[in-house]
C-alpha positions in Angstrom: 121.8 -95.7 -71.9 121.8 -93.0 -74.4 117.9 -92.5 -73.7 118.2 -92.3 -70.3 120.9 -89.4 -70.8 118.9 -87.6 -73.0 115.9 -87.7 -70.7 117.8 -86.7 -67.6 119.4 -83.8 -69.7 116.2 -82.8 -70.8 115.1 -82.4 -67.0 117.7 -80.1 -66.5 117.4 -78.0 -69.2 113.7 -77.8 -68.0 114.5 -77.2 -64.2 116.7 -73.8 -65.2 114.4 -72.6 -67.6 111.9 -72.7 -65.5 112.9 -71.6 -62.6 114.5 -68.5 -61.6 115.6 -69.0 -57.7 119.3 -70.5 -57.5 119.6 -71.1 -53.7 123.6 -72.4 -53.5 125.8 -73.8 -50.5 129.8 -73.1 -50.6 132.2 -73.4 -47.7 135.4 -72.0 -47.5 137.4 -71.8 -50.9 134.5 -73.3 -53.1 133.7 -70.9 -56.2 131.3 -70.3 -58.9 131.8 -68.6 -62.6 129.0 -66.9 -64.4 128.9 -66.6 -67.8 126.5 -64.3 -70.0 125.9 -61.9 -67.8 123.9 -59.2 -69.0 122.9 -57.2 -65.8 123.5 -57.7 -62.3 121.8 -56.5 -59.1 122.8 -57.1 -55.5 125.8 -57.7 -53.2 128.6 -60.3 -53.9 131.8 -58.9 -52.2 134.4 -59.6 -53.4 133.6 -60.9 -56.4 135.3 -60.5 -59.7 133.4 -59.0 -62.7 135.0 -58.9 -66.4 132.5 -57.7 -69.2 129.9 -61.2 -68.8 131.3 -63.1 -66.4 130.8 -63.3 -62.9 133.3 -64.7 -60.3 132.9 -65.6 -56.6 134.8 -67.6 -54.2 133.4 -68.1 -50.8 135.5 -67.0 -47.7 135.5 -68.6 -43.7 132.4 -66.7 -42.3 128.8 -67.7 -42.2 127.0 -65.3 -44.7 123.5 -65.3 -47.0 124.3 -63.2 -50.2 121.2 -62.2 -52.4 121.5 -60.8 -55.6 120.1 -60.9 -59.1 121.7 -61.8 -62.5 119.9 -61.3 -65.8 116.7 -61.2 -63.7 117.3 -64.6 -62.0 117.5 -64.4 -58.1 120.3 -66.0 -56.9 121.1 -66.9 -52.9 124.3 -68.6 -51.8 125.2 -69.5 -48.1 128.2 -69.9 -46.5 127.3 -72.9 -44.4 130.2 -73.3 -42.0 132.2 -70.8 -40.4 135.2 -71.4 -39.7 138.4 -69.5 -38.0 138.7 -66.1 -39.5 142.2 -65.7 -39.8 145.5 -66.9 -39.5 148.8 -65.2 -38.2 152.7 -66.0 -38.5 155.7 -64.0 -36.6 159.1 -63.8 -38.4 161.9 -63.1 -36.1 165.9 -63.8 -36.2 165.4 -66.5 -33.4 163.5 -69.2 -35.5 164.1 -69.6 -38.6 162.2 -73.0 -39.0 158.7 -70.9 -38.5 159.9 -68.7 -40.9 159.9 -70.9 -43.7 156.8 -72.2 -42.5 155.2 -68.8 -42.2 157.1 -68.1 -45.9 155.8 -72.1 -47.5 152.1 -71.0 -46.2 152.3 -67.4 -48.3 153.7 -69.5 -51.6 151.0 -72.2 -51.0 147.6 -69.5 -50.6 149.5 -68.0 -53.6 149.4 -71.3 -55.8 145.3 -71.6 -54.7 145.0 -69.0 -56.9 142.4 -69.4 -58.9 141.5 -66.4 -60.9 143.1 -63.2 -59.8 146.1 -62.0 -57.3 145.6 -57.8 -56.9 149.0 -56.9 -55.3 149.8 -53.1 -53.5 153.1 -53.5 -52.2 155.9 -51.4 -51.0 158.7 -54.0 -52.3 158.8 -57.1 -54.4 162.5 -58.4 -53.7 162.7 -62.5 -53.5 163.1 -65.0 -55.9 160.8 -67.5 -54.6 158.0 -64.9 -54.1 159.0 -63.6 -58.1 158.7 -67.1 -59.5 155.6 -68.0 -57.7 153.8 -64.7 -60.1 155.1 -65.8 -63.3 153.9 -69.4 -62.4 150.8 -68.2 -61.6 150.5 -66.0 -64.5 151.4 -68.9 -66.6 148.6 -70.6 -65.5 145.8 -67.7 -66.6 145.6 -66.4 -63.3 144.9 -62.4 -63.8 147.8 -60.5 -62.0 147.7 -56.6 -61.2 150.4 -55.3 -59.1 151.2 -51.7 -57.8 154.5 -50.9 -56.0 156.4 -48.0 -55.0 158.8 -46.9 -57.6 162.0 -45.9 -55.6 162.3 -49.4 -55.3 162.3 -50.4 -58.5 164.5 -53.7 -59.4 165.6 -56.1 -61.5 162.2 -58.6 -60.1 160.0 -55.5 -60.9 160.8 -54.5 -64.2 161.0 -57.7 -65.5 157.3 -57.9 -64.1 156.5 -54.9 -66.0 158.0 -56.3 -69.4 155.6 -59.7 -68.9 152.7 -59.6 -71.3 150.9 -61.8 -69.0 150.9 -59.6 -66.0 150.3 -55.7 -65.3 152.6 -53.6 -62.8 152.6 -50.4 -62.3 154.6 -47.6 -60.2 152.9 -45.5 -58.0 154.4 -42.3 -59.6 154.1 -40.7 -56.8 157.1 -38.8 -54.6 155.1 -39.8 -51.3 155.8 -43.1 -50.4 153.5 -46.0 -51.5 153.9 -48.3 -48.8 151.0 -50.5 -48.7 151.8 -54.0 -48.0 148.6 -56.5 -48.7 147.6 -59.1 -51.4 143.8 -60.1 -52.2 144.0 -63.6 -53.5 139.9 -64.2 -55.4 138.1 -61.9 -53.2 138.2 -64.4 -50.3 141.6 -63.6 -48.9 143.6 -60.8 -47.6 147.2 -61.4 -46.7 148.7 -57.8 -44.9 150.4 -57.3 -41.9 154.2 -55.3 -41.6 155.9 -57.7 -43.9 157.6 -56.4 -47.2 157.8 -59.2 -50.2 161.9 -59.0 -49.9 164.4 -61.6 -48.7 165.2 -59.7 -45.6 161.1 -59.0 -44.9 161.0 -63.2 -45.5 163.8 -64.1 -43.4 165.6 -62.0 -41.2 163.1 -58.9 -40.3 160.9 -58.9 -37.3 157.5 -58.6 -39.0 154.0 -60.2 -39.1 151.9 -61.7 -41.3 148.0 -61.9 -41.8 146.0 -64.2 -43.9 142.2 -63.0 -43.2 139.5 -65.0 -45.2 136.4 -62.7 -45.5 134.7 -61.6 -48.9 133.7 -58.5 -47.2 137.3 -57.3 -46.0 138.4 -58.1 -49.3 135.9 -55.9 -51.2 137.2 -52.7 -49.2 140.8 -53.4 -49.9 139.6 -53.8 -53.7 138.6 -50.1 -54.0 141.7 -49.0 -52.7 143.4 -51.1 -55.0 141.4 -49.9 -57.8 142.2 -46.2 -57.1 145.3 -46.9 -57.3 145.4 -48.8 -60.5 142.8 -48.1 -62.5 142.7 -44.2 -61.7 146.3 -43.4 -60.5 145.2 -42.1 -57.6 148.0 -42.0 -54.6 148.2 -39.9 -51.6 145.4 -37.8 -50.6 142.2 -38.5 -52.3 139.1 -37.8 -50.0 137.4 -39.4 -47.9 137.9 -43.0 -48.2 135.4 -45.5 -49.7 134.9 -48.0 -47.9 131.7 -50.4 -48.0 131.9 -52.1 -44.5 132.5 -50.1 -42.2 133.3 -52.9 -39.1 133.0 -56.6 -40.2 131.9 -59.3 -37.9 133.5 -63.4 -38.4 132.8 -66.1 -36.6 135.6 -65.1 -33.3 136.5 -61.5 -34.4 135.2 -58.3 -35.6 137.4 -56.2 -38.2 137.8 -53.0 -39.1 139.8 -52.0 -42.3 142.1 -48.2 -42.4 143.7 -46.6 -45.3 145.9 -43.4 -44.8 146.3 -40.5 -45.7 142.1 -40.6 -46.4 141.5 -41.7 -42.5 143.0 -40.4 -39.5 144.7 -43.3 -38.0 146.4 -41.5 -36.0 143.0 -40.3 -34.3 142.2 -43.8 -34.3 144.9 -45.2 -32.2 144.8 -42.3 -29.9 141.3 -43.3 -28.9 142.7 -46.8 -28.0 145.8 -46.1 -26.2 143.3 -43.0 -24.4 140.3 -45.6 -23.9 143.0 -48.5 -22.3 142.1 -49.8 -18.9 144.9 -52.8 -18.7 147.5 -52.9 -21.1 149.2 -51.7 -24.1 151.9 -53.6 -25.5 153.3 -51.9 -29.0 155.8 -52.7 -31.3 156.8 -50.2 -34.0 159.6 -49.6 -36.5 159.5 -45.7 -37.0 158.3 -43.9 -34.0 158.4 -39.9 -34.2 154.7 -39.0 -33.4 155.4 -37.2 -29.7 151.0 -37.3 -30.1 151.0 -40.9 -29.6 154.2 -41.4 -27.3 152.4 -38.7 -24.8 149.4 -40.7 -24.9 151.1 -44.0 -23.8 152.3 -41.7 -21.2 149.7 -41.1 -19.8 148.3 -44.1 -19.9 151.2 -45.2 -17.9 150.1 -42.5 -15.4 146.9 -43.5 -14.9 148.5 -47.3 -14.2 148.0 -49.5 -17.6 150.6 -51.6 -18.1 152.3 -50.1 -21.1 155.6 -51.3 -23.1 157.5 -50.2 -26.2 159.6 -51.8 -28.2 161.6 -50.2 -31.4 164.0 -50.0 -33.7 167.2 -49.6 -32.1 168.6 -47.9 -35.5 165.4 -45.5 -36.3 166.1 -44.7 -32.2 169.0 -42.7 -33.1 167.3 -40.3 -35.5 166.5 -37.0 -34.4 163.4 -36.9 -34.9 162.5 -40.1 -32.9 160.6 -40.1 -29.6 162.7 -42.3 -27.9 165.0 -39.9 -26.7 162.8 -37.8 -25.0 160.2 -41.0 -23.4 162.3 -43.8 -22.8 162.0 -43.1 -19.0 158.4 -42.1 -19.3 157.1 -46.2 -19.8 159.4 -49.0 -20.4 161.2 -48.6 -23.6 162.8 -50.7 -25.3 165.5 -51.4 -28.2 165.6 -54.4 -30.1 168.8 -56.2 -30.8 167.9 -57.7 -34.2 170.9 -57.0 -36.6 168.5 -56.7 -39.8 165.9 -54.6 -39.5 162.6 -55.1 -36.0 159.6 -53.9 -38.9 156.3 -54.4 -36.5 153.5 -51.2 -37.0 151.8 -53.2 -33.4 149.6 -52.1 -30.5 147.9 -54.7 -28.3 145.1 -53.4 -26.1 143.4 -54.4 -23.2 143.6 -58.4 -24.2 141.2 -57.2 -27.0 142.4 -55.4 -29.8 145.5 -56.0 -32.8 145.7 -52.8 -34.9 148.3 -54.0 -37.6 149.4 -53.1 -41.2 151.6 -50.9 -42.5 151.4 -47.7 -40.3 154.6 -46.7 -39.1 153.9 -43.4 -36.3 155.2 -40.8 -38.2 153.4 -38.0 -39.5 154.3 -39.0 -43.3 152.3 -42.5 -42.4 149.5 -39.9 -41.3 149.2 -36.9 -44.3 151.2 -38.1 -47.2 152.1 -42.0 -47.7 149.6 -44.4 -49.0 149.2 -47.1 -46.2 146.6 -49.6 -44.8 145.6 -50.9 -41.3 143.5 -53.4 -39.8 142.1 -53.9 -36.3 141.2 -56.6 -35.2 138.9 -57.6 -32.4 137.7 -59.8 -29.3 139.7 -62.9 -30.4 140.8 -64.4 -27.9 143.3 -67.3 -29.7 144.2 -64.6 -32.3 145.0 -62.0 -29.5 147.2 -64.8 -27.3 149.3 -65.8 -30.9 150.5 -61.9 -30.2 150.8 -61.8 -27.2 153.1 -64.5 -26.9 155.2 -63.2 -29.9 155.6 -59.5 -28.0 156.5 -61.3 -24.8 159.2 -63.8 -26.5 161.0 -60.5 -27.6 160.4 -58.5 -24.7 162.4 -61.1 -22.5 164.9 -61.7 -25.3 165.9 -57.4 -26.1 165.2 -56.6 -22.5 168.6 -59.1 -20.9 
């Protein structure tokens, strides 16, 4: 038995050194870890790299990646595609899909294999808290950034933990990203804020996208932020995919104040031949609130919905266009959080964006768009239509 070992090990040993093509197959969530690494040549987004070692967890869409490490070529495939992304709504009306929505974020959390990169506006629940140190307890590599005007008694004790590494934007501008890159395979963003109300009680949505590439742009603006302190206005944004194609969408990533998304969704609503269907939290941008005016004009089907208290501020739009489309208040006694457009039965720009011009010059925020699927695009829909009927009574 022993002999036989020996042989077989011995034919390994020989197959490696030998050869230097490395074709490997993952599917969704598999991962590899290099060791040694002396140089490395290529494209592996996503992937985590700490002095000689190499880390790489596969993601949902059907890729080839070739690259080359310590002159070995290596290829690995992503055989099976499989659905890009996944979406829950959190409203005051159903608290069972909250939790569930809430039990999904702890659970891609505890997947966690090797690193959590957090830039977040607010870390303000227990369960959310607790889920970190765990993690952290286990070797997983935590990095957070969050604003520092909410700084609390879940955030500094984050900061006083040897095992993870906060830090505060620094910045009087707000920092109010809101996404998490679990291993360079997921992206979790959306309008939700990491607090109990933002949980619970807050209208808000929540994104889990699996693709390496998606990923790899959120992890340079992450590592501007925390590795080079770098809030606010920088320059032109770097960003290594430009649009991203899955198997049922294609995706485009946005980070303010280094892109003007406000140019962005101008083109849409401008560009909209059936419908636009929004649903924002802070609305003072009279650019954007003339252009779903005009698109009413013209005969798209356009509605509003907003927060009934940021309504009352003087500086809101409602005011002056709530008989120029149908406008609408919500009725939520916490807080209605969606940054939403729908367009055309086509496209989901979502993320943090609120349309004010401190989302669009000063405050550090992200956005994605989302395109041409169908399922992901209905999920929405539906939501927007639920609370329609419910604030419009």
């Amino acid at each position: 038995m022993k002999k036989k070992l020996l042989i077989i090990l011995l034919m390994i040993v020989l197959t490696v050194v030998l050869s230097v093509n490395f074709n490997l197959n993952m599917d969704l969530g598999d991962s590899i870890n290099i060791a040694d690494v002396e140089s490395f040549e290529g494209e592996l987004p996503g992937s985590y790299m700490n002095d000689d070692e190499i880390y790489f967890r596969a993601d949902g869409s059907k890729s080839v990646y070739s690259f080359k490490i310590n002159d070995m070529d290596f290829e690995i495939n992503i055989r099976n595609a499989t659905e890009d992304a996944t979406v829950f709504f959190i409203n005051e009306f159903k608290k069972e899909r909250n939790e569930k929505a809430f039990n999904y974020l702890l659970n891609e959390i505890e997947k966690a294999e090797k690193y959590i990169y957090m830039s977040l506006y607010d870390i303000d629940n227990e369960y959310f808290y607790n889920q970190i140190l765990k993690k952290a307890d286990e070797g997983v590599d935590i990095k957070i950034v969050t604003e520092e005007d909410n700084k609390n008694n879940y955030s500094e004790k984050l900061v006083k933990n040897e095992k993870i590494e906060l830090i505060y934007d620094g910045n009087y501008r707000l920092m109010h990203n809101k996404f998490i890159i679990i291993d360079g395979y997921l992206l979790i963003t959306g309008s939700t804020n990491m607090s109990d109300n933002g949980l619970n009680y807050n209208n808000n949505n929540l994104v889990f996208i699996y693709n390496n590439e998606i990923t790899e742009n959120y992890m340079l603006e992450f590592r501007e932020q925390f590795y080079d302190k770098e809030f606010g206005k920088k320059g032109e944004s770097e960003k290594v995919y430009k649009k991203i194609k899955l198997k049922n969408s294609e995706i485009s990533t946005f980070f303010t104040p280094d892109e003007d998304y406000q140019k962005v969704i101008l083109d849409y609503i401008n560009n909209a031949e059936k419908e636009v269907k929004v649903m924002i939290f802070t609305f003072t941008d009279s650019n954007i609130a003339q252009a779903l005016a005009d698109a009413y004009n013209r005969g798209v089907d356009v509605k509003v919905i907003t927060e009934t208290f940021q309504s009352g501020s003087r500086w809101s739009v409602y005011g002056d266009f709530q008989n120029k489309f149908p406008f609408i208040l919500d009725k939520n006694n916490k807080t209605f959080h969606h940054k939403l457009l729908l367009i055309d039965d086509k496209h989901i720009l979502t993320g943090s964006y609120n349309f004010t011009k401190s989302a669009l010059e000063n405050n550090d925020e992200n956005a994605v768009i989302i395109s041409n699927n169908e399922e992901f695009y209905k999920a929405y829909e539906n939501e927007f239509d639920f609370l329609w009927e419910k604030y419009s009574k």
